[in-house]
C-alpha positions in Angstrom: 27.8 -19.7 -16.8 25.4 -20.4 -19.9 27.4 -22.9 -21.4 28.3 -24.7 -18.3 24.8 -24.8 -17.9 24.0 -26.0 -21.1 26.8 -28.7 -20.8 25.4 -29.9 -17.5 21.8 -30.5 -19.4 24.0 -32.7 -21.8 25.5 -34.6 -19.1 21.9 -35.0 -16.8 20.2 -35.9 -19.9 22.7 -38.7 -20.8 23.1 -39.8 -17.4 21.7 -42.7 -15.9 18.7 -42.5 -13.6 19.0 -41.5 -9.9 18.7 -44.4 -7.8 14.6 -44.9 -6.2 14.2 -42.6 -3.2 11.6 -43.3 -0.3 8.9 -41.4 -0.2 10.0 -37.5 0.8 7.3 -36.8 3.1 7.6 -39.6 5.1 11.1 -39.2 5.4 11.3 -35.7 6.2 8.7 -36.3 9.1 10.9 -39.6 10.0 14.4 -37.2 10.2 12.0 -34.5 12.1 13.2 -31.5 9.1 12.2 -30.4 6.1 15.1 -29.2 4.5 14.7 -26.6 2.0 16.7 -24.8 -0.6 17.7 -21.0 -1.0 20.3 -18.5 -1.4 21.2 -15.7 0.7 22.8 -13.9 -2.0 19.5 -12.9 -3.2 18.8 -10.5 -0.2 15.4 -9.7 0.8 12.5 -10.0 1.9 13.1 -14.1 0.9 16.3 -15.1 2.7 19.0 -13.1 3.9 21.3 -12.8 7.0 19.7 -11.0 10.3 20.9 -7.8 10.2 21.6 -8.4 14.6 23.0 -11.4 14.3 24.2 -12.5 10.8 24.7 -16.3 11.8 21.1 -16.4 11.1 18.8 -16.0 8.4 15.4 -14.2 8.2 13.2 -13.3 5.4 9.4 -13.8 4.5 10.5 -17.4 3.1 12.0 -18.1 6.2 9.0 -17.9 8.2 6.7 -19.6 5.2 9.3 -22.2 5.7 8.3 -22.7 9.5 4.6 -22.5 9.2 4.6 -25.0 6.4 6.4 -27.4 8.2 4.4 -26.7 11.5 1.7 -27.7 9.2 3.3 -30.9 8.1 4.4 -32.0 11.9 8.0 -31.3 11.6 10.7 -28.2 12.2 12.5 -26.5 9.1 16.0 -26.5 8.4 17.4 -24.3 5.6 20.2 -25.7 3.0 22.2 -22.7 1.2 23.4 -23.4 -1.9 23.8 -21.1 -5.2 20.7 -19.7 -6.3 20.7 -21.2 -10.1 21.9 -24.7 -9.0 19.0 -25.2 -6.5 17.4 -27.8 -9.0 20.6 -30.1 -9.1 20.5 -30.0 -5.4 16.7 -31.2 -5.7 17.6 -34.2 -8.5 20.3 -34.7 -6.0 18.2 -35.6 -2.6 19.9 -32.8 -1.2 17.0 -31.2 -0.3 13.4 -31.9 0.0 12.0 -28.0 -1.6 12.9 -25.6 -3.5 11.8 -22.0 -1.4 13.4 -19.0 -2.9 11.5 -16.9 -5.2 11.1 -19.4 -8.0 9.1 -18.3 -10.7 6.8 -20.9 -12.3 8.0 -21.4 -16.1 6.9 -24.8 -18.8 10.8 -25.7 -18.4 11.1 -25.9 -14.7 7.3 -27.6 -14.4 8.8 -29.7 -17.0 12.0 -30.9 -15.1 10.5 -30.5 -11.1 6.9 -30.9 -9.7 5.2 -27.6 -9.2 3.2 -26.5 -5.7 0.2 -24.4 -5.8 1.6 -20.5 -5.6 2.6 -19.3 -2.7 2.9 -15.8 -3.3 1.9 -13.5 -6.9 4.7 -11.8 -7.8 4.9 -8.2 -10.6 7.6 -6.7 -11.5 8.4 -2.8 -11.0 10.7 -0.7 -13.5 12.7 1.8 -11.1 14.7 4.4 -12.2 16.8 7.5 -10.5 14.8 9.9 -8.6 16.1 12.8 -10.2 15.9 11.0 -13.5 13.0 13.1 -14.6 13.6 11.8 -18.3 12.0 8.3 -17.4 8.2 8.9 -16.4 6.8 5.8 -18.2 8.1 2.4 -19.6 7.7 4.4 -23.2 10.1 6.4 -22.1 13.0 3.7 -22.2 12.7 4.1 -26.2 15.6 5.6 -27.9 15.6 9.5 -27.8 17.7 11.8 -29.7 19.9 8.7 -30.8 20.5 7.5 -27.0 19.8 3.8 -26.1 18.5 3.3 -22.7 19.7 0.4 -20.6 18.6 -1.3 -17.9 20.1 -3.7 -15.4 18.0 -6.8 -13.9 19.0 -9.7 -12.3 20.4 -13.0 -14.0 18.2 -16.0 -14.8 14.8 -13.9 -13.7 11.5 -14.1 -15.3 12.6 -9.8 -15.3 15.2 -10.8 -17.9 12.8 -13.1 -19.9 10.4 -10.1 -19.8 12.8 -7.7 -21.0 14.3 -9.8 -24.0 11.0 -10.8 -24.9 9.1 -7.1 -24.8 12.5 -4.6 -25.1 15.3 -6.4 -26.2 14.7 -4.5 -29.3 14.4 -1.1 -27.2 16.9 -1.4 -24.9 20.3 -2.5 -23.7 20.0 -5.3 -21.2 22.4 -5.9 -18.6 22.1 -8.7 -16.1 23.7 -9.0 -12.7 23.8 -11.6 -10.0 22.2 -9.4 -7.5 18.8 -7.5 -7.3 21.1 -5.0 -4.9 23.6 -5.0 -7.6 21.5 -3.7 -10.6 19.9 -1.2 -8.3 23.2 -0.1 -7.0 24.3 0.5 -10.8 21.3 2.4 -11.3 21.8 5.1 -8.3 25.6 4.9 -9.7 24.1 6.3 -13.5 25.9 3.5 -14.6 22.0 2.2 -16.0 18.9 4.0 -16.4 17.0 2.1 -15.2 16.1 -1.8 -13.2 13.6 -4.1 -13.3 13.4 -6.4 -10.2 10.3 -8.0 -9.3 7.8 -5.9 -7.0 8.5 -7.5 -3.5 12.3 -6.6 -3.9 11.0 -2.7 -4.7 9.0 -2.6 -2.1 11.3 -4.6 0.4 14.2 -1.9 -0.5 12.3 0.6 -1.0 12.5 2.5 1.9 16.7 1.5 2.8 20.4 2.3 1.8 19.8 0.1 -1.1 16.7 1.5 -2.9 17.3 5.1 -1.8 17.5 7.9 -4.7 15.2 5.3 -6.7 11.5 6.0 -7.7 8.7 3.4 -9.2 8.4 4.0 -12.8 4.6 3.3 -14.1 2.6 0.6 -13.0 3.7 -3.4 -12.3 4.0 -5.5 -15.4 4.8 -9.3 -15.8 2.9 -11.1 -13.2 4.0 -14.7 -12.4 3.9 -16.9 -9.5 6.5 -17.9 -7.0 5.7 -21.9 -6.0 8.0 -24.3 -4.6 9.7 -27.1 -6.3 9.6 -31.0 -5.3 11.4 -33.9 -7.4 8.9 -35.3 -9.9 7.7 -38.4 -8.1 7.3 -36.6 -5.0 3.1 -36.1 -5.8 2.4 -36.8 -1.7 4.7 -34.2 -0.8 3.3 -31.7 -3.2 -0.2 -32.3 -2.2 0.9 -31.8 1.8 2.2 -28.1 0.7 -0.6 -27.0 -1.4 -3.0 -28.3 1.7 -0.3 -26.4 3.9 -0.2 -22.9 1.8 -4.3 -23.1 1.6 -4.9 -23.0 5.5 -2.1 -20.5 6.0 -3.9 -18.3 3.9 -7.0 -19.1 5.4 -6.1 -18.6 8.8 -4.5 -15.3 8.0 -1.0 -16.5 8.6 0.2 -15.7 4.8 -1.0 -12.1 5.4 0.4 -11.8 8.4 3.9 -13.1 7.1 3.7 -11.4 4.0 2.8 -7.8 5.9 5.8 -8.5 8.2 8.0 -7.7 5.4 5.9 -5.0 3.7 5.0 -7.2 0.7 1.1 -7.9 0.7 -0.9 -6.3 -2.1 -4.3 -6.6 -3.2 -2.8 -9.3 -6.1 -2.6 -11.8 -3.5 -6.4 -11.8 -2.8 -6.5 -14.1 -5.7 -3.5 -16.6 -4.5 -6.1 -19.4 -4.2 -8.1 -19.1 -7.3 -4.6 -18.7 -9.2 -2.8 -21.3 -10.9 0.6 -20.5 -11.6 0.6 -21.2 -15.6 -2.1 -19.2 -16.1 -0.5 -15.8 -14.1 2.7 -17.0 -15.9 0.8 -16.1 -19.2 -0.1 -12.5 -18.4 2.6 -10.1 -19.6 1.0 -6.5 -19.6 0.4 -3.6 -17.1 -1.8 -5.1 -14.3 -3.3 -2.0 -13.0 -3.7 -1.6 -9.3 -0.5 0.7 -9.3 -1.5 2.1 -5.9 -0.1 -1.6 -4.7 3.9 -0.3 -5.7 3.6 3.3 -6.3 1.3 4.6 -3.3 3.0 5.8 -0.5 0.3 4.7 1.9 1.3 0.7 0.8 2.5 -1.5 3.5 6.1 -1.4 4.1 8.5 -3.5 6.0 9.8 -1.5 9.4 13.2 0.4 8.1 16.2 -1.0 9.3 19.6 1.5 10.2 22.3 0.4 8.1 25.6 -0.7 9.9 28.4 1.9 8.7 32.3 2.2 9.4 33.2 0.2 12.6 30.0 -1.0 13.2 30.0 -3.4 10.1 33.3 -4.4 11.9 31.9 -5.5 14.9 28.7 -6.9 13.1 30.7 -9.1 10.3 33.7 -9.4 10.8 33.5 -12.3 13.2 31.3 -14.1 10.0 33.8 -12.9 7.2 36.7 -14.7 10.0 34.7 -18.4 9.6 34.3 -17.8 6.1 38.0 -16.9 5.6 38.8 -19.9 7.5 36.7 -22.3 5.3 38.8 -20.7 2.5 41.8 -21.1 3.9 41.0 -25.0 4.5 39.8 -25.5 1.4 43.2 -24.3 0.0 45.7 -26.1 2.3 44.1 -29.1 1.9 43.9 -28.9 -2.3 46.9 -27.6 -3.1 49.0 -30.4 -1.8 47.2 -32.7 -3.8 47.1 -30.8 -7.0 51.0 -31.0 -6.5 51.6 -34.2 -5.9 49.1 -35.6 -9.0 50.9 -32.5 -10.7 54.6 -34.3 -10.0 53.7 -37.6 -11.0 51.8 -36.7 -14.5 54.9 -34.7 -15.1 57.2 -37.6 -14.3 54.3 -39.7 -16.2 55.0 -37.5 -19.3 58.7 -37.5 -19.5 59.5 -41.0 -18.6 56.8 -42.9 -18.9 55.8 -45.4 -22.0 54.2 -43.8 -24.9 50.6 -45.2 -24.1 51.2 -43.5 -20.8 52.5 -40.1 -21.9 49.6 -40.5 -24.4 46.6 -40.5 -21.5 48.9 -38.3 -19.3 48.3 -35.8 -21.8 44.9 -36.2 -22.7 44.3 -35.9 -18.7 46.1 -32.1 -18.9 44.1 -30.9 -21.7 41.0 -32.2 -20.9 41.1 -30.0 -17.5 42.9 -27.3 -18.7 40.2 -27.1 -21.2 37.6 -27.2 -19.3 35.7 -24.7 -16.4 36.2 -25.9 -13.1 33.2 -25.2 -12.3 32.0 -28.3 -14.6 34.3 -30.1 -12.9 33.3 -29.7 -9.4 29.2 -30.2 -11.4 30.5 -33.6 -12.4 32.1 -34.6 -9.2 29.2 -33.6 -7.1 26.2 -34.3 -8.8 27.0 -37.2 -11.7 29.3 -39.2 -10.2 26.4 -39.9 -7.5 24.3 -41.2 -10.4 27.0 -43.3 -11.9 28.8 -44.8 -8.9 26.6 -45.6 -5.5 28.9 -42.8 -3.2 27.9 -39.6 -1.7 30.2 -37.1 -1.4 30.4 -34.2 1.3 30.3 -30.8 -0.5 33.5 -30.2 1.3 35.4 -33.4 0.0 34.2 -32.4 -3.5 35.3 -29.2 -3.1 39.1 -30.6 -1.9 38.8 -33.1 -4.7 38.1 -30.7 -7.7 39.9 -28.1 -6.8 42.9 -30.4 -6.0 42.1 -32.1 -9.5 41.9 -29.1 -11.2 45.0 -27.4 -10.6 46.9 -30.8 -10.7 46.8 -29.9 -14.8 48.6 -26.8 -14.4 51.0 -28.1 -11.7 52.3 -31.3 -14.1 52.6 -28.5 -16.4 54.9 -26.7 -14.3 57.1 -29.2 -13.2 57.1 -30.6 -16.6 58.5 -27.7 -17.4 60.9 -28.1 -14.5 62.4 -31.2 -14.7 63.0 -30.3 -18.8 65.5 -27.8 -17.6 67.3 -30.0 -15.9 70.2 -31.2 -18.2 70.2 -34.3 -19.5 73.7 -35.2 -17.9 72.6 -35.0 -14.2 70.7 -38.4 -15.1 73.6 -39.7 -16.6 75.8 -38.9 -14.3 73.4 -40.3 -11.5 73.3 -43.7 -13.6 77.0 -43.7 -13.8 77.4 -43.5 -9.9 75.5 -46.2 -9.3 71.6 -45.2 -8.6 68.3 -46.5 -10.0 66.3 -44.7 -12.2 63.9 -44.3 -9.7 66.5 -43.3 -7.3 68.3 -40.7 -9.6 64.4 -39.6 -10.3 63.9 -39.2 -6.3 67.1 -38.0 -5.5 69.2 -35.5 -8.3 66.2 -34.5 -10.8 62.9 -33.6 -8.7 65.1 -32.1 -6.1 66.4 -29.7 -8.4 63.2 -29.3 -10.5 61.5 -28.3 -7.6 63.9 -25.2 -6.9 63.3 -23.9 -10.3 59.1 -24.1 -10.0 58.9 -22.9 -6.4 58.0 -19.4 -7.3 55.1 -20.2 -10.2 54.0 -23.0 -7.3 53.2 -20.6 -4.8 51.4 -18.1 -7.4 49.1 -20.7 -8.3 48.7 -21.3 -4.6 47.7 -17.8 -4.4 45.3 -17.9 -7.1 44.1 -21.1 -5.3 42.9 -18.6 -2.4 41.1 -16.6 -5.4 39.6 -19.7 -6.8 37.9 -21.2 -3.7 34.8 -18.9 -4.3 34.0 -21.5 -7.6 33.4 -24.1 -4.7 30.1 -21.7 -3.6 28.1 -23.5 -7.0 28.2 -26.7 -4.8 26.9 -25.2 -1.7 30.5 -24.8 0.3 30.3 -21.0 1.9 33.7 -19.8 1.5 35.0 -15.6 1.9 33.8 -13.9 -1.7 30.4 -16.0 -1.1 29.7 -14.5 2.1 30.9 -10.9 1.2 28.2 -11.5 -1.8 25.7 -12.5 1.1 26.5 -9.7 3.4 26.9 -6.8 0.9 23.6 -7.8 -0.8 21.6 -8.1 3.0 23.6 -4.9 4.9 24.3 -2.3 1.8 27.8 -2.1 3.4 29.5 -2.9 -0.1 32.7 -0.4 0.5 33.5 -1.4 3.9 32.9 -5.1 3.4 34.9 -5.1 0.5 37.9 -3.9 1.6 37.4 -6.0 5.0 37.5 -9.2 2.3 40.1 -7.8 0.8 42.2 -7.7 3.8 41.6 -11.6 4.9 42.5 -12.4 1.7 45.8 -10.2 1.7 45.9 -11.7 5.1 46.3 -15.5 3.4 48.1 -14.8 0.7 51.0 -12.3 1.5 52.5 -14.6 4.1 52.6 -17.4 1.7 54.5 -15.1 -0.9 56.8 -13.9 2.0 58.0 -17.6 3.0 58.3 -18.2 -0.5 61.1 -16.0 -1.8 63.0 -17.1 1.5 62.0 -20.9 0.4 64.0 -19.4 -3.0 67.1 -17.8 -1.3 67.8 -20.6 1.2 67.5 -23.3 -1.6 69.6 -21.1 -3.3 71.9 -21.0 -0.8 71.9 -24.7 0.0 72.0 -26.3 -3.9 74.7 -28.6 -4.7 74.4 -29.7 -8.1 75.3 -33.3 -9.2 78.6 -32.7 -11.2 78.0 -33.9 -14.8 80.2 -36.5 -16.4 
């Protein structure tokens, strides 16, 4: 993921410049929505699936999202897309905001316009209750030649915190989910966790924060603020107005108590600007805020167990499932027909042709797909004047993708074919083309049928890539519902089953593809 990243900075920073937008806010007021960014994955209190109907999302950032744009005459409409690609989504016209627990840091001010802050964030070390080892952050020093670890989510200001103050200290392990690193905690696979203070105190009191206690006061504060493209200064300035009279008329409270996460840090949201809480590193005091049982806490949810995450998901996993499956029947056709021809390309084509054929194969087999479908989505937009549908892309790298391995595989094919069946072909009387069309790809094709279908299979696997370019497939929304519900075991293995569900079939009607064209061959007789 870091190096894609970093290879994605190349390719923005050599790109050409987007094309000049309209202004946002009168646009979004024009279209009636202001469409902002987040990710479910996360889990709460900022956006994550209604626990009574998880076709729709709730979450503190949720109902800022309404306010604000009751504020700005309009309605809000929420755009999922991976958390750590929200930015390209921005540079994109995608969406209008970022919203979703973005920490305020010099290289994201430097890249996106800044709001005011919406909401002061700390962050709180847990550890296992019965861990009576860990009292105090100096307690995560090695003891008795034993290195502590500690788990915390990837791309956080909790990780920059860590390698800046503890990397020396400690072992740390990031994961793509707050839930996750707590989970790994309870599961003594870490000492310890770091998320920031409004997922403690969010989880604090359900499946996925139990056997957890706060360990010493909050450290780190930052800011969360929300994210505009550069030349968007209007559509700043109509937030920060927005998130000053929400706070003013007690709406921010009220919002932020609905989901147990107002502290007495946020009576200085106003006065604050987000660089300067940025620079403040240490203990802040007030631990009464986190570690007090008498602090505000969202109303406790039951967790869905056994057939009641059934009934509650599996209707969600289903559409999912069926998004995968599209994606894959619609790909893998592709990827074999470009596959056949390169292949073809390759053999019998003229050297300046077998040359590029070749470089084509490397250059994707050589590369992340994930970079690929980056490319597709969001630079060929800048170079050429399209606009692709996340799905198309999707199709379209994927298909691209695995047409490398494909020409490889029929390459490989139509090599085993003995050199006499063409001759004998050209002898009788066909074409080239025709002896091609008719004796040699017929008979390659039996020979790659069965590593065909186990790259189709994979293809089922590989779909979940497609989530970085906001297309919601099966392992997406099992991320999405494990991290909301705390069902991980019983999701799981209903994921599992869909995708055993896809894939077996296909390997059944393979292997009796392979015994009737076993049965039904007739080789060319060579001469």
């Amino acid at each position: 993921m870091r190096r894609v990243a970093t290879l994605i900075a190349i390719i923005h920073a050599t790109a050409p410049t987007s094309l000049v937008r309209g202004d946002a806010l009168d646009e979004l007021r024009q279209r009636g929505a202001l469409v902002w960014g987040g990710d479910q994955e996360g889990g709460g209190p900022y956006v994550y699936p209604d626990p009574n109907d998880p076709n729709r999302v709730v979450g503190f950032e949720v109902d800022l999202a309404d306010a604000l744009a009751a504020k700005l005459g309009t309605t809000a409409k929420f755009f999922q897309a991976d958390w750590n690609t929200l930015p390209e989504f921005l540079r994109a016209g995608k969406i209008d905001v970022i919203l979703n627990g973005y920490e305020w840091s010099a290289a994201r001010a430097a890249q996106m316009r800044a709001t005011r802050p919406y909401y002061l964030y700390e962050l709180q070390l847990l550890a296992r209750a019965s861990d009576d080892s860990i009292l105090g952050w100096e307690d995560l020093r090695t003891r008795a030649g034993r290195r502590r670890s500690v788990s915390v989510l990837s791309g956080s200001a909790a990780l920059t915190y860590l390698r800046v103050h503890w990397a020396g200290d400690v072992d740390i392990v990031d994961y793509n989910g707050n839930t996750d690193a707590m989970m790994q905690v309870r599961n003594r696979v870490h000492d310890a966790t770091l998320p920031d203070l409004p997922v403690a105190l969010f989880y604090r009191h359900r499946p996925q924060g139990q056997g957890l206690k706060f360990v010493g006061p909050p450290v780190g504060r930052g800011a969360y603020v929300m994210f505009v493209r550069p030349e968007e200064a209007r559509l700043t300035a109509a937030l920060d107005q927005a998130i000053e009279a929400l706070y003013r008329d007690g709406m921010l409270r009220r919002i932020y108590e609905k989901y147990g996460i107002w502290n007495g840090t946020q009576a200085t949201l106003l006065e604050t600007r987000a660089d300067a809480a940025a620079k403040s590193d240490g203990p802040q005091g007030n631990p009464g805020d986190a570690g007090d049982s008498t602090a505000a806490v969202a109303p406790e949810e039951q967790a869905p167990r056994g057939w009641q995450v059934v009934r509650n998901y599996s209707g969600i996993l289903l559409k999912s499932a069926g998004m995968t499956f599209l994606l894959s029947v619609l790909s893998m056709p592709i990827a074999i027909l470009i596959g056949l021809l390169v292949a073809l390309g390759r053999i019998y084509g003229p050297a300046w042709l077998r040359l590029l054929l070749a470089i084509y194969v490397e250059v994707l087999r050589g590369t992340p797909v994930m970079l690929q479908l980056y490319v597709i989505y969001f630079l060929l937009p800048e170079i050429l004047p399209v606009r692709l549908d996340a799905m198309v892309a999707a199709v379209a790298g994927l298909a691209i993708n695995y047409s490398a391995y494909e020409a490889e595989i029929y390459r490989a094919g139509l090599q085993a074919i003995p050199r006499g069946q063409m001759e004998a072909a050209l002898a009788l009387g066909l074409s080239r083309g025709a002896a091609l069309r008719y004796v040699i790809v017929p008979q390659a094709v039996r020979i790659v049928v069965p590593p065909v279908t186990n790259d189709f299979i994979a293809l089922f696997k590989d779909t979940s890539i497609c989530s970085v370019i906001a297309v919601t497939e099966l392992t997406k929304q099992y991320n999405v519902l494990a991290n909301s519900s705390g069902a991980i075991v019983e999701l799981a293995g209903l994921t599992a089953l869909l995708y055993l569900a896809m894939s077996y079939p296909l390997s059944v009607a393979a292997r009796r593809l392979e015994r009737r064209m076993a049965e039904t061959a007739t080789p060319v007789p060579t001469i």
